[in-house]
N, CA, C and O atoms as a GROMACS GRO file, in nm:
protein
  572
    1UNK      N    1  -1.132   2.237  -5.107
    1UNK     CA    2  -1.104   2.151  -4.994
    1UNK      C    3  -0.977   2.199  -4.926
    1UNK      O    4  -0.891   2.240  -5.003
    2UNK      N    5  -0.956   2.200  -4.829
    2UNK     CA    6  -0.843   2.192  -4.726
    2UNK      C    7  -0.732   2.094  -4.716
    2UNK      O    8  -0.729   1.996  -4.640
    3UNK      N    9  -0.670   2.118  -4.774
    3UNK     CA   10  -0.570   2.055  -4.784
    3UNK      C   11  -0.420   2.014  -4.664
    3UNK      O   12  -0.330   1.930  -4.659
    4UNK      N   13  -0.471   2.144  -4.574
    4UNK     CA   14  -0.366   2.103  -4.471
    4UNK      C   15  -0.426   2.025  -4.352
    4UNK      O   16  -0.547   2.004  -4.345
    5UNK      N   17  -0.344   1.986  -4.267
    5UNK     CA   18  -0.376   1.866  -4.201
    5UNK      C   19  -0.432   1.918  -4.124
    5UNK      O   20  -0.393   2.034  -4.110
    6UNK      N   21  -0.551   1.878  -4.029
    6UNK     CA   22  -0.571   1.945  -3.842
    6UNK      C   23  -0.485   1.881  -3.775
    6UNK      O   24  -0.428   1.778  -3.810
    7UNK      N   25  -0.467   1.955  -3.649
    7UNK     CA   26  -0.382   1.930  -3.551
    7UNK      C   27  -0.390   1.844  -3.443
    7UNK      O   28  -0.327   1.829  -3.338
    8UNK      N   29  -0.533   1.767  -3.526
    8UNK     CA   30  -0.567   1.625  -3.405
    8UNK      C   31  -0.489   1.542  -3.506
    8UNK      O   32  -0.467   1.428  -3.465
    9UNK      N   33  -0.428   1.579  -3.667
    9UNK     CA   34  -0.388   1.383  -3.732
    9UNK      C   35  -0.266   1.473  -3.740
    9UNK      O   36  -0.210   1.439  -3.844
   10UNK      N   37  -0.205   1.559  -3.691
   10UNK     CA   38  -0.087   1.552  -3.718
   10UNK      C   39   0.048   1.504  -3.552
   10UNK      O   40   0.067   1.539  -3.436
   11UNK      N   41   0.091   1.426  -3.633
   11UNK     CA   42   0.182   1.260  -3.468
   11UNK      C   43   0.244   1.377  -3.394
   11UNK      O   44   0.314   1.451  -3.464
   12UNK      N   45   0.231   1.410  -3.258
   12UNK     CA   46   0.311   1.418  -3.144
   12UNK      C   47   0.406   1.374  -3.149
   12UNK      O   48   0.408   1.251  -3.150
   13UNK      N   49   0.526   1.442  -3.154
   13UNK     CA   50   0.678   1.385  -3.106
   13UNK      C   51   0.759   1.454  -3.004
   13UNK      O   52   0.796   1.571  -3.019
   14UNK      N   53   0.782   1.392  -2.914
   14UNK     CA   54   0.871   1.438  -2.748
   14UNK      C   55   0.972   1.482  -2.805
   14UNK      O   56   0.992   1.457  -2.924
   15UNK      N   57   1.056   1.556  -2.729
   15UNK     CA   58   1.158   1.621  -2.800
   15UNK      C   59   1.243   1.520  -2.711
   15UNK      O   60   1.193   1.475  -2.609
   16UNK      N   61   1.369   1.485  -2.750
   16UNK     CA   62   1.450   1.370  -2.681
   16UNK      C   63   1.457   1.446  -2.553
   16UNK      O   64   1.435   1.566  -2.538
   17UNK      N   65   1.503   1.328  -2.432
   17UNK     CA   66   1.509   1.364  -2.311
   17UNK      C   67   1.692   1.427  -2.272
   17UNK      O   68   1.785   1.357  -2.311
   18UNK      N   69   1.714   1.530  -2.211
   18UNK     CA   70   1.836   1.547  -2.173
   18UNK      C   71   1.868   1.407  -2.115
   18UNK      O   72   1.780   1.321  -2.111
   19UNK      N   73   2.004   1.380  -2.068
   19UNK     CA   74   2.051   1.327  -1.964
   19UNK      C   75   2.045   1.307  -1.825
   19UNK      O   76   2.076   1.204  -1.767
   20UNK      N   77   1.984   1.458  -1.753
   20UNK     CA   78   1.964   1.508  -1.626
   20UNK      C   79   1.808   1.454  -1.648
   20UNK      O   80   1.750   1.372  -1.575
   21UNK      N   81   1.768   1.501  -1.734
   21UNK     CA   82   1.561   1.440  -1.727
   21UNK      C   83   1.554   1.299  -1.694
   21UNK      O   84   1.479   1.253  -1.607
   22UNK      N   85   1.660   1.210  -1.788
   22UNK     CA   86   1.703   1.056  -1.798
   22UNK      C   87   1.685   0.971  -1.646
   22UNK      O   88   1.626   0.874  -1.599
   23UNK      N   89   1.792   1.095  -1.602
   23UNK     CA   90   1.852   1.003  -1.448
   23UNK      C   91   1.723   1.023  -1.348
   23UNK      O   92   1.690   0.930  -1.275
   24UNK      N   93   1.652   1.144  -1.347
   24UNK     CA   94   1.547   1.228  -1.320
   24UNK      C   95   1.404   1.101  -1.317
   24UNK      O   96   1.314   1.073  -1.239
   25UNK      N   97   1.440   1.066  -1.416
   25UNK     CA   98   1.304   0.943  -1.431
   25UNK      C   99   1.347   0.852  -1.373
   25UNK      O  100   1.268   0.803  -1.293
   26UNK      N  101   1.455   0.803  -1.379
   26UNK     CA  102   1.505   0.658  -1.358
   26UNK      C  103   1.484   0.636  -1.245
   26UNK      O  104   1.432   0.530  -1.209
   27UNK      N  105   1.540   0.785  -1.117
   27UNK     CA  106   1.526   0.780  -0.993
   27UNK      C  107   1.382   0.780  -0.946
   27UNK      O  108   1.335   0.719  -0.850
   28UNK      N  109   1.320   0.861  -1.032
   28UNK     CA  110   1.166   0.836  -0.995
   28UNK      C  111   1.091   0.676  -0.984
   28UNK      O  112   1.013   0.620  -0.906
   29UNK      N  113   1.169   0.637  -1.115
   29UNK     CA  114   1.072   0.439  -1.139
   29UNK      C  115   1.171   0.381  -1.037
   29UNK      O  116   1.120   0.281  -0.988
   30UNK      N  117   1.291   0.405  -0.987
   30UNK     CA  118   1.348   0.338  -0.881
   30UNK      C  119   1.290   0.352  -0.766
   30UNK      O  120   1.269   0.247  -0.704
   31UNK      N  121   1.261   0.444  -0.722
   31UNK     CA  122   1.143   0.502  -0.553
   31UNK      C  123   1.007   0.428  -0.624
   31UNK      O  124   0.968   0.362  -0.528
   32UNK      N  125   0.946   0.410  -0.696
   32UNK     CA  126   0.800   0.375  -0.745
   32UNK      C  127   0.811   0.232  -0.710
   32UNK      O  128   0.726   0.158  -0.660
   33UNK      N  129   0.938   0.206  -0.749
   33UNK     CA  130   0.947   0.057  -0.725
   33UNK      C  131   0.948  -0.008  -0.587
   33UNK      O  132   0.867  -0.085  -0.535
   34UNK      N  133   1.087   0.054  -0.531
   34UNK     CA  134   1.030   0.054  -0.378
   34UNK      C  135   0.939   0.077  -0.321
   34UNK      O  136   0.903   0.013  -0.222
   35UNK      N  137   0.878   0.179  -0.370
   35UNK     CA  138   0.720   0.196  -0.283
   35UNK      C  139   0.638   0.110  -0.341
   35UNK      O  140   0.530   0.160  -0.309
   36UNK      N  141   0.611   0.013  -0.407
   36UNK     CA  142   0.532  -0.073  -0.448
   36UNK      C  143   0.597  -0.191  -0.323
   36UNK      O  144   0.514  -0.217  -0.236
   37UNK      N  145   0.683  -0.235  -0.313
   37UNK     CA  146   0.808  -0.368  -0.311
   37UNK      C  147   0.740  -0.304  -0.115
   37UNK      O  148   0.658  -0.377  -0.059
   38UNK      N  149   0.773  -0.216  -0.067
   38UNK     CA  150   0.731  -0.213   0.063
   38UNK      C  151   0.576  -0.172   0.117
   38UNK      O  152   0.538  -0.181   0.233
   39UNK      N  153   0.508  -0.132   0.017
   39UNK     CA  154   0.356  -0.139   0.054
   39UNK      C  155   0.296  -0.308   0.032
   39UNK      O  156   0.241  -0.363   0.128
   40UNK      N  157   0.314  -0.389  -0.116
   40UNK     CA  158   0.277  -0.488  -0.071
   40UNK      C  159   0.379  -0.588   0.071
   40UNK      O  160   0.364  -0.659   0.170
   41UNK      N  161   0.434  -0.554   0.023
   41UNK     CA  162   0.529  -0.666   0.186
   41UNK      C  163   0.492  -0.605   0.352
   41UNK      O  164   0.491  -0.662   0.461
   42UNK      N  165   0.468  -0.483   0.317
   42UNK     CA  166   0.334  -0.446   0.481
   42UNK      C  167   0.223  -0.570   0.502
   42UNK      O  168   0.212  -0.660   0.585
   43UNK      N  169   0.146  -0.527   0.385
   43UNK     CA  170   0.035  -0.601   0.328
   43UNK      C  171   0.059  -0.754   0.361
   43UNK      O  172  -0.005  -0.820   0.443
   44UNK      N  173   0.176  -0.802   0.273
   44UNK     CA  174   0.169  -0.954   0.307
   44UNK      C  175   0.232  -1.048   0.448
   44UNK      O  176   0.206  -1.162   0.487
   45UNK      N  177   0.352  -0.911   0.516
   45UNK     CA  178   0.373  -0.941   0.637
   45UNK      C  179   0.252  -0.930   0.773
   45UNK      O  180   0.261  -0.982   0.884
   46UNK      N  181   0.172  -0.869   0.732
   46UNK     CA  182  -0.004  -0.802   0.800
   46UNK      C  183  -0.077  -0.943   0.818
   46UNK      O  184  -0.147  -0.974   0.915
   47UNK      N  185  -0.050  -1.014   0.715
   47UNK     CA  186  -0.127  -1.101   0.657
   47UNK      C  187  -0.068  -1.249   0.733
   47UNK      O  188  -0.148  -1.343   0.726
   48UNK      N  189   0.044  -1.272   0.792
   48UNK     CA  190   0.128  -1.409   0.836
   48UNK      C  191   0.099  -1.400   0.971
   48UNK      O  192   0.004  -1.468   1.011
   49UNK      N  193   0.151  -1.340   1.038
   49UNK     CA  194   0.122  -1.348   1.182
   49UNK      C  195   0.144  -1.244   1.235
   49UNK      O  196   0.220  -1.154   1.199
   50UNK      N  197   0.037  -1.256   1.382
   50UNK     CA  198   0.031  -1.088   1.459
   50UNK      C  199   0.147  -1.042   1.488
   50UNK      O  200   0.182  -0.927   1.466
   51UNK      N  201   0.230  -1.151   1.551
   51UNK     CA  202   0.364  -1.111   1.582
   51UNK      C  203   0.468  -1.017   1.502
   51UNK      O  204   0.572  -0.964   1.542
   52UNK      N  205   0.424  -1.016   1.410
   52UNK     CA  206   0.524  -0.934   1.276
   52UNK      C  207   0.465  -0.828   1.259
   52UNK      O  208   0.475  -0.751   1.163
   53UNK      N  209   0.392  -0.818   1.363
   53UNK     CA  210   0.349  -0.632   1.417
   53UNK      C  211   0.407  -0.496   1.346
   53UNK      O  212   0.359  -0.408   1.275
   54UNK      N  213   0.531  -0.526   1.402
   54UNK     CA  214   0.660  -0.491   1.416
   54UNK      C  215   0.699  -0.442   1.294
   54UNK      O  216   0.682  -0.327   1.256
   55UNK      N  217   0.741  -0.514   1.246
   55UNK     CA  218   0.778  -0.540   1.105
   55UNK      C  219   0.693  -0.494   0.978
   55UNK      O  220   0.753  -0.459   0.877
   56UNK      N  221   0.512  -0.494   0.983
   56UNK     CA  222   0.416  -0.462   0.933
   56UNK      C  223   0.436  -0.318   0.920
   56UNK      O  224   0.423  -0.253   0.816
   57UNK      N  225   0.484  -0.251   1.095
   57UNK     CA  226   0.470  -0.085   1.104
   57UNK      C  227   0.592  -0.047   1.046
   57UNK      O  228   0.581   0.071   1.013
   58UNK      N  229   0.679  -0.081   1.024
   58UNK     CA  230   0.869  -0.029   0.974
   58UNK      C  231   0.818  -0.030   0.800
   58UNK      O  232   0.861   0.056   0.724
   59UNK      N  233   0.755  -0.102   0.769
   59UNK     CA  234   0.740  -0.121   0.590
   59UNK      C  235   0.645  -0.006   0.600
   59UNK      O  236   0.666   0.107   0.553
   60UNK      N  237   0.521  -0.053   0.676
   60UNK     CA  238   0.418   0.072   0.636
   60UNK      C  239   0.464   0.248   0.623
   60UNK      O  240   0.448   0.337   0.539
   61UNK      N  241   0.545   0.232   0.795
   61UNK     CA  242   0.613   0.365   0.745
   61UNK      C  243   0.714   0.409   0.629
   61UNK      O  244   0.733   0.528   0.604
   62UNK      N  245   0.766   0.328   0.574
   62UNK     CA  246   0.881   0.304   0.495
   62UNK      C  247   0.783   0.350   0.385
   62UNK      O  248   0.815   0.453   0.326
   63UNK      N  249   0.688   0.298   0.356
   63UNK     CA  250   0.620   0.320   0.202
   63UNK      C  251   0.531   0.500   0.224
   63UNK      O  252   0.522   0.592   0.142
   64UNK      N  253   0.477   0.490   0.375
   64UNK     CA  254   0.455   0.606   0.415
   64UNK      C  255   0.576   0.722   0.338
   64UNK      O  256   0.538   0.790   0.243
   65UNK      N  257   0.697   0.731   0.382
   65UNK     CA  258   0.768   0.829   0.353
   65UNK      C  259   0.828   0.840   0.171
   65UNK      O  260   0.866   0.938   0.106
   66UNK      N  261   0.816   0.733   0.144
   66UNK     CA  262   0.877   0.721  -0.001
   66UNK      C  263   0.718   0.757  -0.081
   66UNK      O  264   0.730   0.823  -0.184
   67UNK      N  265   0.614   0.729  -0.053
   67UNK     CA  266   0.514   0.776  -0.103
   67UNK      C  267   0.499   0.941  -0.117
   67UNK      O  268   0.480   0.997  -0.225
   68UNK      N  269   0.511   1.013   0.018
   68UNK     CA  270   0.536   1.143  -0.009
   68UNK      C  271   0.662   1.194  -0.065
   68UNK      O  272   0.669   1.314  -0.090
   69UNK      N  273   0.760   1.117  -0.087
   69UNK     CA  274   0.895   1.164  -0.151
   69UNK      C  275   0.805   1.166  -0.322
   69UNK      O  276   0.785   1.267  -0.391
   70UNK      N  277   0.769   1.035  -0.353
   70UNK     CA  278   0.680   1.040  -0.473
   70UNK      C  279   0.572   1.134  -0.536
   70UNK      O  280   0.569   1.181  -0.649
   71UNK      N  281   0.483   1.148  -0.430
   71UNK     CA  282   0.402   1.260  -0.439
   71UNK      C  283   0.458   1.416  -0.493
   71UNK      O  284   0.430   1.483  -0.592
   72UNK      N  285   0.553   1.441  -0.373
   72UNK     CA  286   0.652   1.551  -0.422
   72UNK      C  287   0.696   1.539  -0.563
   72UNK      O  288   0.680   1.632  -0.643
   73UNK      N  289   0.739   1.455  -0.587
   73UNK     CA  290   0.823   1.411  -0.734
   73UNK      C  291   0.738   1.403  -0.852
   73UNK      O  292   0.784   1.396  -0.965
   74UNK      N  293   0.652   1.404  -0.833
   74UNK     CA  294   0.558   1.381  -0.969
   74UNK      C  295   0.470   1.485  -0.971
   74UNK      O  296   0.393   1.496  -1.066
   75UNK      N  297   0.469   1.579  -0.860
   75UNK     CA  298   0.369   1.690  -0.922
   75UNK      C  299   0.458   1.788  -0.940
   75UNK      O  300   0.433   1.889  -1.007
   76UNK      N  301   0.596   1.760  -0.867
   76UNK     CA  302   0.700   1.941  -0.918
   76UNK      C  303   0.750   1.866  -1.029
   76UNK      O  304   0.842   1.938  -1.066
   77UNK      N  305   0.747   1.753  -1.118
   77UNK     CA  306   0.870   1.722  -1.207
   77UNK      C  307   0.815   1.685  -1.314
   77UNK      O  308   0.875   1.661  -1.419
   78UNK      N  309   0.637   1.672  -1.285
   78UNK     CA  310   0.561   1.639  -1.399
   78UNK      C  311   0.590   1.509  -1.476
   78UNK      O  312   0.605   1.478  -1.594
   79UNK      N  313   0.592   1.424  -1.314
   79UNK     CA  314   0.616   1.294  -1.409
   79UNK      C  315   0.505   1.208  -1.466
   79UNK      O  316   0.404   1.275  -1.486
   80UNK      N  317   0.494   1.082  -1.498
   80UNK     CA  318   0.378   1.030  -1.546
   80UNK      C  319   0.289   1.009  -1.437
   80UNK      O  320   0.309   0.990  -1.317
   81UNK      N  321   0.180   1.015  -1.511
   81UNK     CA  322   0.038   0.974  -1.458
   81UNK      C  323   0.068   0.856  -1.419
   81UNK      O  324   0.042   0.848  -1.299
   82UNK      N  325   0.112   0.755  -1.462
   82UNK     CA  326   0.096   0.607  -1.425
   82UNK      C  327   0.169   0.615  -1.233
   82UNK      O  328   0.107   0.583  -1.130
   83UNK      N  329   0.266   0.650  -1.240
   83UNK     CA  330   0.336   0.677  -1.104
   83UNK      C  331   0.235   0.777  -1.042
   83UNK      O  332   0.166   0.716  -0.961
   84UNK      N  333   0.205   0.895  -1.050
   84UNK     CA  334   0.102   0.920  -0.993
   84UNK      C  335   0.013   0.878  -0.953
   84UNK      O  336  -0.023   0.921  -0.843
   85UNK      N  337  -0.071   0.772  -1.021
   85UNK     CA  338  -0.210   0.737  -0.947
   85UNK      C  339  -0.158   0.630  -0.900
   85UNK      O  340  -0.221   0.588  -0.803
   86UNK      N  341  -0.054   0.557  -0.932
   86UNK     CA  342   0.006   0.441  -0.845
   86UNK      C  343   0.025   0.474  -0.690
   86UNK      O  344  -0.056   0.428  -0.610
   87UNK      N  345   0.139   0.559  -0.646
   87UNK     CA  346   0.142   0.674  -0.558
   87UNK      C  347   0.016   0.669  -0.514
   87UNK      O  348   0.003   0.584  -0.426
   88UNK      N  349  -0.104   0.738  -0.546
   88UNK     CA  350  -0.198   0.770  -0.450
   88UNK      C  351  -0.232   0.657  -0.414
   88UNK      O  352  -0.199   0.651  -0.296
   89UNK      N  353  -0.302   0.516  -0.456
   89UNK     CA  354  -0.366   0.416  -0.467
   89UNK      C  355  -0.289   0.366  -0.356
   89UNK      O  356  -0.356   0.317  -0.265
   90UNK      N  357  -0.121   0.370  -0.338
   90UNK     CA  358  -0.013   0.274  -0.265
   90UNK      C  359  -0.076   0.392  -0.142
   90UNK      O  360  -0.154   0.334  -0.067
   91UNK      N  361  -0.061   0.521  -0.112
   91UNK     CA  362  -0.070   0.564   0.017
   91UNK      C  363  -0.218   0.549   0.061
   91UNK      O  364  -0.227   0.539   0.184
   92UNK      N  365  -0.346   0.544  -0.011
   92UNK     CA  366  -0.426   0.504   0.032
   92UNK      C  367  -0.427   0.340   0.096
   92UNK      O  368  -0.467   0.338   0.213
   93UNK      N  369  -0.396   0.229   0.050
   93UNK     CA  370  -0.333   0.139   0.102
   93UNK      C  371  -0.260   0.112   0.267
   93UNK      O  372  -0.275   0.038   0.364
   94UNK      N  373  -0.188   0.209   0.227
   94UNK     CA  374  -0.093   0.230   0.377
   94UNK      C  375  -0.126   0.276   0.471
   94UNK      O  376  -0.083   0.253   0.583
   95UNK      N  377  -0.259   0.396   0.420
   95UNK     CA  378  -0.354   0.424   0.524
   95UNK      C  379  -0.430   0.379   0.574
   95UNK      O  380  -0.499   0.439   0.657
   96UNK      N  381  -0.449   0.219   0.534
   96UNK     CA  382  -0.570   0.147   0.559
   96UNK      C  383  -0.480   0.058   0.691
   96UNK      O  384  -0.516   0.027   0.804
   97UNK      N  385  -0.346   0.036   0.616
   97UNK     CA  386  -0.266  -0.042   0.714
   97UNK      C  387  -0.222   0.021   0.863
   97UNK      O  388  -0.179  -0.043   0.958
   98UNK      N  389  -0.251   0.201   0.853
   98UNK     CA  390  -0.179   0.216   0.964
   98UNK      C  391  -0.300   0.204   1.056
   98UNK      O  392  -0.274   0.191   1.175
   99UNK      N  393  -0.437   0.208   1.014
   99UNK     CA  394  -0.535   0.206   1.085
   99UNK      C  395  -0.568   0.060   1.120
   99UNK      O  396  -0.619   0.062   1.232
  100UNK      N  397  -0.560  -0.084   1.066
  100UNK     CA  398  -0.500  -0.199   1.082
  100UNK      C  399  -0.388  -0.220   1.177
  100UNK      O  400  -0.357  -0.338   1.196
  101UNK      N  401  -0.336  -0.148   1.227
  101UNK     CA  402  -0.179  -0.208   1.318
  101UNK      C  403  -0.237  -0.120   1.419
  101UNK      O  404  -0.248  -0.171   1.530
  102UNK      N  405  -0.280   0.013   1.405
  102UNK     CA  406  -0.307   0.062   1.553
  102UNK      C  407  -0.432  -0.053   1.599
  102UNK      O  408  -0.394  -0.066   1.715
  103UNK      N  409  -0.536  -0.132   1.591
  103UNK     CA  410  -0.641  -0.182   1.578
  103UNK      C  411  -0.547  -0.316   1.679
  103UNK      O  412  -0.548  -0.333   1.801
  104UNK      N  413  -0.489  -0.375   1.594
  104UNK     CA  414  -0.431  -0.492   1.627
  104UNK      C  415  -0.348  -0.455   1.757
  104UNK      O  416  -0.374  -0.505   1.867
  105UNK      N  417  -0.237  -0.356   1.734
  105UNK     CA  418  -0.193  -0.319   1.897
  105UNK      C  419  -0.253  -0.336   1.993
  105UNK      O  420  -0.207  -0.389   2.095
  106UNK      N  421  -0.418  -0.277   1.971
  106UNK     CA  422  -0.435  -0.167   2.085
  106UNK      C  423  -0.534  -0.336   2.153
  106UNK      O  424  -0.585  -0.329   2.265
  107UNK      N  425  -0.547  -0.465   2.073
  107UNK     CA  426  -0.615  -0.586   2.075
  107UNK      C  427  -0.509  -0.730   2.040
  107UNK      O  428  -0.529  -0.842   1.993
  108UNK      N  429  -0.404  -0.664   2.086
  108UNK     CA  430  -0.275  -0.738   2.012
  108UNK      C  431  -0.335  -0.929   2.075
  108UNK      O  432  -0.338  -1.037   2.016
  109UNK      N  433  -0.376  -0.884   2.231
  109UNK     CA  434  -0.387  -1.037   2.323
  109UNK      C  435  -0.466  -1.116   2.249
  109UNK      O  436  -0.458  -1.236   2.221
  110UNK      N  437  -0.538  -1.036   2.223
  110UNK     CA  438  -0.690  -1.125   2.164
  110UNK      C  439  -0.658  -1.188   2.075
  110UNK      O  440  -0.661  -1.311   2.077
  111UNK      N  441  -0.606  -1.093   1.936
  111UNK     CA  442  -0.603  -1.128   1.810
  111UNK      C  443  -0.492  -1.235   1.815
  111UNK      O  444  -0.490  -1.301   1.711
  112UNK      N  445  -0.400  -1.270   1.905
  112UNK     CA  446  -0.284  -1.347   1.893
  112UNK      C  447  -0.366  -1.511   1.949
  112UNK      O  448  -0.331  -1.625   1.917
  113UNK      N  449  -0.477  -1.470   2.038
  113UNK     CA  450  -0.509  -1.584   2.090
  113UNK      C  451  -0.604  -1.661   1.983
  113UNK      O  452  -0.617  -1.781   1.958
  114UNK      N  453  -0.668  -1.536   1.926
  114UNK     CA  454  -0.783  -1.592   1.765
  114UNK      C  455  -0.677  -1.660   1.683
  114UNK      O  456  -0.698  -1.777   1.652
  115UNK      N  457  -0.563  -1.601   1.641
  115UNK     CA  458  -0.470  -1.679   1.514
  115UNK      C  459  -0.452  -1.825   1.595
  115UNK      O  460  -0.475  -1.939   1.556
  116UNK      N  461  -0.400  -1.775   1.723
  116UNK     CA  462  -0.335  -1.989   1.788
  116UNK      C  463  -0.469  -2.060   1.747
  116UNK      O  464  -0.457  -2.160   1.676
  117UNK      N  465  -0.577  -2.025   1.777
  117UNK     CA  466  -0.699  -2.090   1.801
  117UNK      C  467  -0.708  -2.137   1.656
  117UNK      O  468  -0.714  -2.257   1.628
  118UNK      N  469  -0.712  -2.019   1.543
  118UNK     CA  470  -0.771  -2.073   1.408
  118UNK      C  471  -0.646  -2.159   1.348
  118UNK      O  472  -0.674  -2.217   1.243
  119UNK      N  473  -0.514  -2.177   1.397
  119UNK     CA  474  -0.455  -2.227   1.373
  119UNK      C  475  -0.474  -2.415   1.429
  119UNK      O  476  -0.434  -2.499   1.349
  120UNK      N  477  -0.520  -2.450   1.530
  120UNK     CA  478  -0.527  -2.571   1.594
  120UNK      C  479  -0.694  -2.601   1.488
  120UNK      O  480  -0.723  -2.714   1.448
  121UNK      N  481  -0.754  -2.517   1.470
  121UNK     CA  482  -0.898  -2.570   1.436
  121UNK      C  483  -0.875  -2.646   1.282
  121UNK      O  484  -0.809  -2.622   1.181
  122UNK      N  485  -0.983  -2.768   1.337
  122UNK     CA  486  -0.956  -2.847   1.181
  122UNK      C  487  -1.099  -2.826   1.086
  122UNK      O  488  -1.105  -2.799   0.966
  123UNK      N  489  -1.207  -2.848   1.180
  123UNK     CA  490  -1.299  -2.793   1.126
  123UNK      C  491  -1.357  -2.643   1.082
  123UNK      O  492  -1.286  -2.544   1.096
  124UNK      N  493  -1.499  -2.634   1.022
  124UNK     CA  494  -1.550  -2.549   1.040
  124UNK      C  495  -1.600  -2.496   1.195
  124UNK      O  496  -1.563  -2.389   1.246
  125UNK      N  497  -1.667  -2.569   1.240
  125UNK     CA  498  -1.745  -2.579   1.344
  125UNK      C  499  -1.606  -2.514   1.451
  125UNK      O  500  -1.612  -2.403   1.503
  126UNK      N  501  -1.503  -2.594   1.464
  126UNK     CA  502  -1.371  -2.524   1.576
  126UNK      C  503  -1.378  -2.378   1.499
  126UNK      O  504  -1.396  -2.286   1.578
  127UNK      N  505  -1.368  -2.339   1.366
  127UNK     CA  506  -1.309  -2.215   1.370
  127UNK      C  507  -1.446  -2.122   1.375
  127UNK      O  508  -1.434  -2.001   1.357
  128UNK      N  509  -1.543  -2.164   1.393
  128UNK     CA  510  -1.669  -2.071   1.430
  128UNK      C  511  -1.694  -2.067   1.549
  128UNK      O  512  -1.766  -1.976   1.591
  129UNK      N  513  -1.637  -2.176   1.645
  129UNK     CA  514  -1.588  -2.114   1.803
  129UNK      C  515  -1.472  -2.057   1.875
  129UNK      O  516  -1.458  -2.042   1.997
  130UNK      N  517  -1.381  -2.023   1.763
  130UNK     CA  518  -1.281  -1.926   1.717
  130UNK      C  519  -1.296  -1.813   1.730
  130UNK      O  520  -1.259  -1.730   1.813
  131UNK      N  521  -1.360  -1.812   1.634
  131UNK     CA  522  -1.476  -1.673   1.607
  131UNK      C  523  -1.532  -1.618   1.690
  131UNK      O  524  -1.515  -1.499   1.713
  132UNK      N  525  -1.621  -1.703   1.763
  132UNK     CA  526  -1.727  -1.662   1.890
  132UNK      C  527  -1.615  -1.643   2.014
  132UNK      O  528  -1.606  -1.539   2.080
  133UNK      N  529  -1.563  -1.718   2.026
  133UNK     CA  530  -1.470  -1.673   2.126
  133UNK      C  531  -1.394  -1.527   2.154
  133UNK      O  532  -1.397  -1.465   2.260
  134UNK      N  533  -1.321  -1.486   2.019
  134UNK     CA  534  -1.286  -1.348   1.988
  134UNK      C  535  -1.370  -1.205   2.008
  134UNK      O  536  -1.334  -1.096   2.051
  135UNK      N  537  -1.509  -1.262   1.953
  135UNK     CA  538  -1.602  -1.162   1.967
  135UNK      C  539  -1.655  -1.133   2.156
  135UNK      O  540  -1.696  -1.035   2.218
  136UNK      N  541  -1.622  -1.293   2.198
  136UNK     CA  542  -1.661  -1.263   2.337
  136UNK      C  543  -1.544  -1.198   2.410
  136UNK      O  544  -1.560  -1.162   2.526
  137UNK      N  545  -1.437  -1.182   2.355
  137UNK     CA  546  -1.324  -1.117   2.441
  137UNK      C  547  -1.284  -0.947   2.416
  137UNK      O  548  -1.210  -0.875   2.482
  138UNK      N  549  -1.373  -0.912   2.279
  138UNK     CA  550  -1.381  -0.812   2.281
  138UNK      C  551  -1.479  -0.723   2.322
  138UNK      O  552  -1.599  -0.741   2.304
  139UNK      N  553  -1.424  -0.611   2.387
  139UNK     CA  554  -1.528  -0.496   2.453
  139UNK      C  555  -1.605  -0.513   2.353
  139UNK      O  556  -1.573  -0.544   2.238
  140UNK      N  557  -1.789  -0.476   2.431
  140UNK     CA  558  -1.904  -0.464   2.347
  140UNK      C  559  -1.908  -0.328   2.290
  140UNK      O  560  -1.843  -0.232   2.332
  141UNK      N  561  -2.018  -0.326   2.158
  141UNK     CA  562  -2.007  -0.229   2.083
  141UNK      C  563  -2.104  -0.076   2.173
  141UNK      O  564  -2.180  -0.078   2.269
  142UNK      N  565  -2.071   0.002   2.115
  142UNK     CA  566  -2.094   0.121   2.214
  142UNK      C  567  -2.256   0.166   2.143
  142UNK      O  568  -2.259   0.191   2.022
  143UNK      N  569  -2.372   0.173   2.216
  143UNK     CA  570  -2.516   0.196   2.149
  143UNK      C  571  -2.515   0.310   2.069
  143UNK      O  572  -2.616   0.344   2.009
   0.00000   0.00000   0.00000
């Protein structure tokens, strides 16, 4: 019998991290964090009112640029997977938002007049002529 171990049961151990690797990570989960902290607050400022347009596009870009600072950072520095697919998942996100704010710009009247509207409606019935209303103010669809 074989007596020595294989090299699937024998434990993995990291070799301790320098100091420079230390700060190296830290700065990485510090940007991960922000780019989480300003992709959802796009998201939930997107979500309150049209008016915060504004404000929607400054975060989106904000997570825009710290996302590729991230991207950069985790494939030259070989950081974790977890920040990695976080990273992609957050800029896919942001891509959804920048295509969301150009949408809303380019329909800013409408969509501001649909929120007053669904805002006064108490019923169903008001906010399904909400609805119909919006659809009638937007250009028809192209055949």
């Amino acid at each position: 019998m074989n007596s020595n171990p294989e090299p699937a049961q024998q434990q993995r151990t990291r070799a301790p991290l320098s100091e420079a690797a230390k700060a190296s990570l830290a700065r990485t989960h510090t940007l991960f964090r922000m780019f989480v902290v300003s992709v959802l607050g796009a998201f939930f400022v997107y979500q309150l009112d049209v008016n915060y347009l504004w404000l929607t596009a400054i975060l989106t870009a904000a997570s825009l640029a710290l996302g590729v600072v991230l991207l950069v950072r985790a494939v030259r520095l070989r950081e974790s997977k977890l920040v990695l697919i976080g990273t992609i998942s957050g800029m896919v996100v942001s891509a959804i938002l920048v295509l969301l704010i150009v949408v809303t710009a380019v329909f800013f009247d409408e969509i501001r007049e649909y929120q007053a509207c669904v805002g006064r409606a108490l019923t169903d019935q008001a906010q399904t002529a909400c609805r119909i209303q919006l659809e009638k103010s937007l250009p028809a669809q192209l055949p």
